[in-house]
C-alpha positions in Angstrom: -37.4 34.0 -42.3 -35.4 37.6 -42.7 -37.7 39.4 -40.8 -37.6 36.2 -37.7 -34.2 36.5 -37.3 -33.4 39.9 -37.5 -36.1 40.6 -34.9 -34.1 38.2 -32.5 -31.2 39.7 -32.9 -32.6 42.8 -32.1 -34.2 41.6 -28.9 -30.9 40.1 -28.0 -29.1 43.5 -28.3 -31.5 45.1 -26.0 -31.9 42.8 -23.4 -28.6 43.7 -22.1 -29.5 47.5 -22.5 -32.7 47.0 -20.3 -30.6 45.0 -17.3 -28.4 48.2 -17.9 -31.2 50.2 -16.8 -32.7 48.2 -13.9 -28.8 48.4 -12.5 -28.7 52.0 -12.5 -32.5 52.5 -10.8 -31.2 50.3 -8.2 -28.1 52.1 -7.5 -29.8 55.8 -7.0 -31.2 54.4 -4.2 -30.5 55.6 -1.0 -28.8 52.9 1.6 -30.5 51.5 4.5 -28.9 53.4 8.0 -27.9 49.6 9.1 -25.6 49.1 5.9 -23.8 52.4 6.3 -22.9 51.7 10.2 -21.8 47.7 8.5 -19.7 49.2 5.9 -17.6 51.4 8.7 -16.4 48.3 10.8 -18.4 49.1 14.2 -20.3 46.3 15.6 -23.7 46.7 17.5 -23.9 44.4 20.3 -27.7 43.2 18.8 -25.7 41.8 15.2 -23.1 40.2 16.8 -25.3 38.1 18.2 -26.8 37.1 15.1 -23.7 37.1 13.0 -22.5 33.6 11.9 -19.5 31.8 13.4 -17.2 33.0 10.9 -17.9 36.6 10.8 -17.8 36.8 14.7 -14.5 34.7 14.2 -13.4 37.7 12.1 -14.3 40.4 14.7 -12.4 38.7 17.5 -9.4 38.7 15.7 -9.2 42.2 15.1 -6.0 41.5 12.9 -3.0 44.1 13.7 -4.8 45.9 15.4 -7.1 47.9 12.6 -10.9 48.0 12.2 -11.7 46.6 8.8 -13.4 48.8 6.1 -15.8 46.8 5.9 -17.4 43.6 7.4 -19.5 41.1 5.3 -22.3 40.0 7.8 -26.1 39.2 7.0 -27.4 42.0 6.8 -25.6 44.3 4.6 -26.0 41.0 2.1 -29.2 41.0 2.3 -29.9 44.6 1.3 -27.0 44.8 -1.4 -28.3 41.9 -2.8 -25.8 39.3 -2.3 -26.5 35.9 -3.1 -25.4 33.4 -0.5 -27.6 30.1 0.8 -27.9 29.7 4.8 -29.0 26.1 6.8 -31.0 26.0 9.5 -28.3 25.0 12.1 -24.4 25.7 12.0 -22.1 23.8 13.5 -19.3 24.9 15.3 -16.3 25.5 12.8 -13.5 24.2 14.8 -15.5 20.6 15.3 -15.7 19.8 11.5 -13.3 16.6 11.5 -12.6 14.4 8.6 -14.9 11.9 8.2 -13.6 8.1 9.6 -13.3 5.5 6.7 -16.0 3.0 6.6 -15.1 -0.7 6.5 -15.8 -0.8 2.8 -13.1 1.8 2.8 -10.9 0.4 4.8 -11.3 -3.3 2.9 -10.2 -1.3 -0.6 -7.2 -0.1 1.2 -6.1 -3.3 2.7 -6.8 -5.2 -0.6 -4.8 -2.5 -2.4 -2.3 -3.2 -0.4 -2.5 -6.9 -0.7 -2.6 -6.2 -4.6 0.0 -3.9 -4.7 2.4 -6.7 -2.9 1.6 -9.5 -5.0 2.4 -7.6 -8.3 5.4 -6.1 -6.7 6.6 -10.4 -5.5 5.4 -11.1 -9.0 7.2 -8.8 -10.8 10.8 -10.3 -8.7 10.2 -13.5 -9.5 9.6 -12.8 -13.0 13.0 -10.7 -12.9 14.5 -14.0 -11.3 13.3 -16.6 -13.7 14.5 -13.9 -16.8 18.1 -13.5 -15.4 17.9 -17.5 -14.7 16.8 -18.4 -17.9 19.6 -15.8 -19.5 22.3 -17.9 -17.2 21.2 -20.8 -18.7 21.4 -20.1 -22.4 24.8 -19.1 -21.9 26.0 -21.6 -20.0 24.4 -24.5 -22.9 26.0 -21.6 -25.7 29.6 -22.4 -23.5 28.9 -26.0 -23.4 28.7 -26.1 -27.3 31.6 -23.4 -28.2 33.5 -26.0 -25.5 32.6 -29.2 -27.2 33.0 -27.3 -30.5 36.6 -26.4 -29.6 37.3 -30.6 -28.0 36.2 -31.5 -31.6 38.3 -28.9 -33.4 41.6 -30.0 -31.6 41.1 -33.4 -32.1 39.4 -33.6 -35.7 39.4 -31.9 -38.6 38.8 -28.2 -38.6 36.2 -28.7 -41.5 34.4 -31.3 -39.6 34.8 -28.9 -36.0 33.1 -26.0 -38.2 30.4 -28.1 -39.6 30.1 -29.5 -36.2 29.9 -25.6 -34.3 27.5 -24.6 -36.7 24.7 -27.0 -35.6 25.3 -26.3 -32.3 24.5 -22.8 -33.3 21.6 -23.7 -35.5 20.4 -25.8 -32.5 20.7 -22.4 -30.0 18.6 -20.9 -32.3 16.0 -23.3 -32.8 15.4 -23.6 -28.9 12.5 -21.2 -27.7 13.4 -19.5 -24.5 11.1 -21.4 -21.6 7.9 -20.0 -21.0 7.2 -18.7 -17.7 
């Protein structure tokens, strides 16, 4: 079982050795004419009219005025071995618009809307019947410290105690309304 893995940690080392080498054969060799007149920023009339909307985008602009160092076009990314994917017909680049919603779109937004309206009219009403049923326990807890404070003037103060106390007892015993 040694001898298993210490071979493949042997080949492991030396596969990045051997890509190593591959790299370095394919640099020593000599460049194509066609990628050494790319790489110093002239144009031949024959690749600019196979050049891709956005690289003959970039040669009309000729930005302040400077030729660029170098230009990425087709060809020089096909012989440095550049990786890129191509379809078989590009569109114009300024005629890409966003896409227009579809009606399943557009119902999601309007009954989002709808949605988002009802809980905000929910929550309000909520808000109202708390603050209402706030108003109301304090004006019954007045009522009581009123009738408490009838009875205490008129009758004995043991009797006006006794009397507040069950009023208070009876506050506390009622269950706020349910909503």
């Amino acid at each position: 079982m040694r001898h298993l893995s210490a071979l493949t940690a042997v080949a492991l080392l030396a596969l990045p050795l051997a890509a190593d080498d591959a790299k370095a054969k394919a640099e020593t060799k000599p460049a194509p004419k066609a990628e050494a007149k790319a790489t110093t920023g002239t144009a031949q009339p024959a690749a600019a009219a196979n050049d891709s909307p956005m690289v003959a985008a970039a040669k009309r602009a000729n930005r302040l005025g400077k030729n660029p160092k170098f230009i990425i076009t087709s060809e020089n990314l096909v012989t440095s071995g550049g990786h890129f994917t191509t379809t078989e017909q590009q569109r114009d680049i300024s005629s890409v618009t966003p896409p227009l919603p579809t009606a399943a779109d557009l119902e999601k937004k309007r009954s989002d809307e709808a949605r988002a309206k009802f809980m905000k009219e929910k929550a309000e009403t909520d808000r109202q019947h708390a603050e209402q049923a706030k108003q109301d326990r304090l004006r019954r807890a007045n009522e009581a410290a009123e009738a408490a404070a009838d009875a205490y003037d008129t009758e004995d103060p043991a009797q006006a105690e006794q009397m507040a106390e069950e009023a208070a007892k009876k506050l506390q015993e009622q269950k706020p309304p349910r909503r």
